[in-house]
C-alpha positions, 0 to 999 in steps of 0.5 A: 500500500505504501509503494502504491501511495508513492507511485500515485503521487509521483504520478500526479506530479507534473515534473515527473516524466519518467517512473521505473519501479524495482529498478534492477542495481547491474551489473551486479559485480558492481554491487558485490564489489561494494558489499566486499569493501564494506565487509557485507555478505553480498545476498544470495538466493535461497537455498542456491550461491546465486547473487541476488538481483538488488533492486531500488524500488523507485527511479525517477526521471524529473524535469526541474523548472529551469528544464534540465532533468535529472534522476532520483532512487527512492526506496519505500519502507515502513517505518516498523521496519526500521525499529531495532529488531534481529533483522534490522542489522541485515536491512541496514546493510542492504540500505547502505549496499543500495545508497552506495550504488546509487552514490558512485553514480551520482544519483540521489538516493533516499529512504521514504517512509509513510512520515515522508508523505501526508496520508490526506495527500495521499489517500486523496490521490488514490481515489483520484487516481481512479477516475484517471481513465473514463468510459469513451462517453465521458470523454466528450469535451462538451460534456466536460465542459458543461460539468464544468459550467454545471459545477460554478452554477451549482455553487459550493456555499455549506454543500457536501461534495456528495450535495454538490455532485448530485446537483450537477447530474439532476442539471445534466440529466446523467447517473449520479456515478457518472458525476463522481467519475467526472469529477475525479477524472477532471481534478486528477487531470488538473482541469478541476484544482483541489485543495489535496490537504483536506479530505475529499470525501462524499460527505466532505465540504465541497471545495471552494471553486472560483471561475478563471478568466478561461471559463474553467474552474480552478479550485485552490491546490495544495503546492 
């Protein structure tokens, strides 16, 4: 669950432009010739002497503002995976194994943990990630733009995003799930801004919306 919440949103993020998870560490001589210098049993596959594949298990390809790009390595775990047990000595040294690798080619690395991540962000951007792709019907730009158009005449004043939603299908004279399909489809698209740091639930206030200059609505969102 923690790797998906990670993947989901590096997905949302506009500078990212590339993700490759569980990004083999090769050639793996490399990684064993790290492990000998530091004096840490290389891992090997059970029951077998084969050298086991390492793998970091995000890459990232990102696109800073001024348009260069770069790479970061990410690695997920838990925090309880990190509290002194009888394993913890072995995972930290497969963690300095992965930093080290990462290291020599320049490559920022780092461990992330559920702390490192807002769990309203993320739980947000999970049930957004949803409605990312839509039924071909829905699709039509004209019913998208009159969604939009029947959001800013519904208004949002004390309405739970449910009351919000229920009142543009009757407007639209289309099924209550193809409103919450829309909407999801249109805030992960970013044509609909949200503020990601509250809780978008059925029962939860409607965002705030304002009409830009665009006739597109833009709520406020989260930097």
């Amino acid at each position: 669950d923690l790797e998906y919440r990670y993947l989901v949103t590096l997905e949302f993020s506009e500078r990212v432009i590339d993700i490759r998870e569980q990004f083999p560490l090769h050639p793996v001589a490399s990684v064993q010739d790290i492990a000998r210098r530091r004096g840490i049993r290389y891992p090997l596959y059970a029951g077998t002497t084969v050298p086991f594949v390492m793998t970091t298990d995000f890459v990232v390809t990102v696109r800073s503002d001024d348009g260069t790009v770069s790479e970061f390595a990410r690695t997920v775990k838990y925090a309880d995976e990190l509290v002194p047990n009888n394993r913890l000595v072995r995972t930290l040294e497969k963690l300095e194994l992965e930093k080290a690798f990462w290291v020599q080619r320049g490559v920022d690395w780092k461990l992330v943990t559920e702390a490192s991540m807002s769990d309203v962000i993320a739980s947000n951007l999970v049930w957004l990630r949803g409605g990312a792709e839509i039924a071909r019907e829905l699709q039509d730009d004209a019913l998208q733009a009159s969604f939009v158009g029947a959001i800013a005449d519904a208004g949002t004043h004390d309405r739970t995003l449910s009351s919000l939603l229920r009142t543009v299908s009757y407007r639209l004279r289309r099924p209550y799930p193809d409103a919450v399909r829309l909407f999801r489809h249109l805030v992960w698209h970013k044509v609909l801004l949200v503020d990601l740091e509250r809780p978008i639930k059925a029962t939860s206030p409607a965002p705030r919306i304002q009409t830009a200059s665009d006739g597109l609505l833009h709520c406020k969102r989260a930097a």
